[in-house]
C-alpha positions in Angstrom: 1.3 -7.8 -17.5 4.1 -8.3 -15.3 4.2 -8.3 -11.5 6.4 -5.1 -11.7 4.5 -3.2 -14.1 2.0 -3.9 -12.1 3.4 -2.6 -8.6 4.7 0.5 -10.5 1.5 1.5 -11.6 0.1 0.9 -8.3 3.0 2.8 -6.9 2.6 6.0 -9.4 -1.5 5.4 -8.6 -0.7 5.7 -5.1 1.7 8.8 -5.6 -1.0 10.7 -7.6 -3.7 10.9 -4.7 -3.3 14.8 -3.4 -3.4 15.6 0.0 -7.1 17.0 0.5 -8.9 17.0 3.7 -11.9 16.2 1.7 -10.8 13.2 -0.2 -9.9 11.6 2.8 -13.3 11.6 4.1 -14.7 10.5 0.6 -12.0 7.6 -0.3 -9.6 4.9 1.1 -7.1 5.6 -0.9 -5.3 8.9 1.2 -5.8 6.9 4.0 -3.8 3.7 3.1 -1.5 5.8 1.4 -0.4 7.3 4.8 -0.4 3.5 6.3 1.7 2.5 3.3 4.9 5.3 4.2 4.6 4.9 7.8 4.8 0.5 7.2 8.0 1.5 4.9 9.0 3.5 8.0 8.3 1.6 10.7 8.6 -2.2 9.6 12.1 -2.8 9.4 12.9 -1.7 13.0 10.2 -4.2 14.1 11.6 -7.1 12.0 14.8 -6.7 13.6 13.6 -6.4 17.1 11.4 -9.4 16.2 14.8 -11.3 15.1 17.1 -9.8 18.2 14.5 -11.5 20.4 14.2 -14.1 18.8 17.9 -14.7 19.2 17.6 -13.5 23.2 14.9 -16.4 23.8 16.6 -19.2 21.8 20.4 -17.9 24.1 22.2 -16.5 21.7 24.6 -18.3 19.2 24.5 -21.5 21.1 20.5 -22.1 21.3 20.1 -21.6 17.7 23.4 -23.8 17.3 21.5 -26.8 19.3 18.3 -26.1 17.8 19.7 -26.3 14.4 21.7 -29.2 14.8 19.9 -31.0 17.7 16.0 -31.8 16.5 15.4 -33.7 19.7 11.5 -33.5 20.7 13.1 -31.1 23.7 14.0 -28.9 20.9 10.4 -29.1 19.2 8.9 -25.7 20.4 12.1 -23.9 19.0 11.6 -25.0 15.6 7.9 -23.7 15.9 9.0 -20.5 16.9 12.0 -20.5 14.5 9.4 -21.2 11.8 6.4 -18.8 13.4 9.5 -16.2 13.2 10.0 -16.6 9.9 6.6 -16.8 8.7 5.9 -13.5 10.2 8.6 -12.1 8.6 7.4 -12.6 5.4 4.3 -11.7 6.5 5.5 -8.4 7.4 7.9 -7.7 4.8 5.7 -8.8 1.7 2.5 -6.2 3.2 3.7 -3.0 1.2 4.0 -5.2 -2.3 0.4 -6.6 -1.5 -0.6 -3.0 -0.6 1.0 -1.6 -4.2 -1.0 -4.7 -5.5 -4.3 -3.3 -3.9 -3.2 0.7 -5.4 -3.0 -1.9 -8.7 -6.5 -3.5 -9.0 -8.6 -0.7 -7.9 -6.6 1.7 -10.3 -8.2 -0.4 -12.6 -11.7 -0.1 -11.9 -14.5 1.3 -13.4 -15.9 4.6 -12.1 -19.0 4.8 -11.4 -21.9 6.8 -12.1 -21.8 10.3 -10.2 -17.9 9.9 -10.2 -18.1 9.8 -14.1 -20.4 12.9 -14.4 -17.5 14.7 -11.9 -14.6 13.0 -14.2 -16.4 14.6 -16.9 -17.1 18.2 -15.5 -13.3 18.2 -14.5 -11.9 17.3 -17.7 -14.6 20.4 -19.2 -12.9 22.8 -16.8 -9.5 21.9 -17.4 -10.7 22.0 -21.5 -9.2 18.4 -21.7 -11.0 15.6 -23.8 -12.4 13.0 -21.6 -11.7 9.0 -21.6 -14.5 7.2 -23.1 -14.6 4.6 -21.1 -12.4 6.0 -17.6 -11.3 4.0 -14.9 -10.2 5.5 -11.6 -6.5 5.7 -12.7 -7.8 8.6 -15.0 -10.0 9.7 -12.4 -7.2 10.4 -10.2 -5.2 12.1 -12.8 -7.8 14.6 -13.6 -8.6 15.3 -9.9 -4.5 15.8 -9.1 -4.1 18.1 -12.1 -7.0 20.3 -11.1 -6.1 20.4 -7.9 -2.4 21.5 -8.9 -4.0 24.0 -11.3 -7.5 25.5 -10.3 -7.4 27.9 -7.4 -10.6 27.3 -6.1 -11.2 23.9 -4.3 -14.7 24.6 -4.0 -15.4 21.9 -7.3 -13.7 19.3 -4.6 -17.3 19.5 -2.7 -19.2 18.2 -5.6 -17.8 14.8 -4.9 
């Protein structure tokens, strides 16, 4: 499977989590799905302030003129900076594809015992066959279509 397919699924696993006060208290996944939008929101104004200072420190055009073209031992703690700059930057820009990689791998998983017995009494109230072998992907499925469809959220309180 393809890195892609993989953040795709990851993404659409991430996008099927409903908003319940109560499944926020049981799993991680509501949780990191609200760190996930506000990191989309919030990390390319902090890479840009990163690089505007790092332009202010290294004095505009003309420090990173020398430091680029001068590699004098003077010059040594711009190119660690220069390089701790861009480092970070990767750092920061590549955290919502490892996040969708995260959404990936535990879509994945197993369930386990008590959340199999709920996967299975959901799937009986929605009078929808049942995976044989689920994983939390499925899981997740069932639990956002009965939310979207059963009135009472009172089976939420089983989990």
């Amino acid at each position: 499977m393809s890195l892609f397919s993989k953040l795709k699924i990851g993404s659409e696993y991430m996008e099927l989590w409903p908003d319940e006060k109560v499944l926020r208290m049981i799993f991680m996944e509501p949780r990191l799905k609200e760190v996930y939008s506000f990191a989309k929101k919030a990390l390319p104004p902090f890479i840009a302030l990163i690089l505007v200072w790092m332009y202010y420190t290294c004095g505009g055009f003309q420090g990173i003129y020398v430091l680029l073209t001068h590699p004098s031992a003077g010059f040594m703690h711009m190119y660690l900076a220069l390089t701790s700059l861009i480092m970070m930057t990767l750092v920061l820009l590549s955290s919502p594809f490892f996040m969708l990689l995260w959404f990936y791998y535990h879509s994945q998983k197993p369930l386990e015992p008590k959340q199999r017995a709920f996967y299975q009494d959901l799937c009986s109230k929605l009078q929808k066959q049942p995976s044989s072998a689920p994983i939390m992907y499925d899981f997740v499925k069932t639990l956002n279509e009965a939310c979207k469809t059963l009135k009472d959220k009172e089976f939420l309180n089983k989990l």
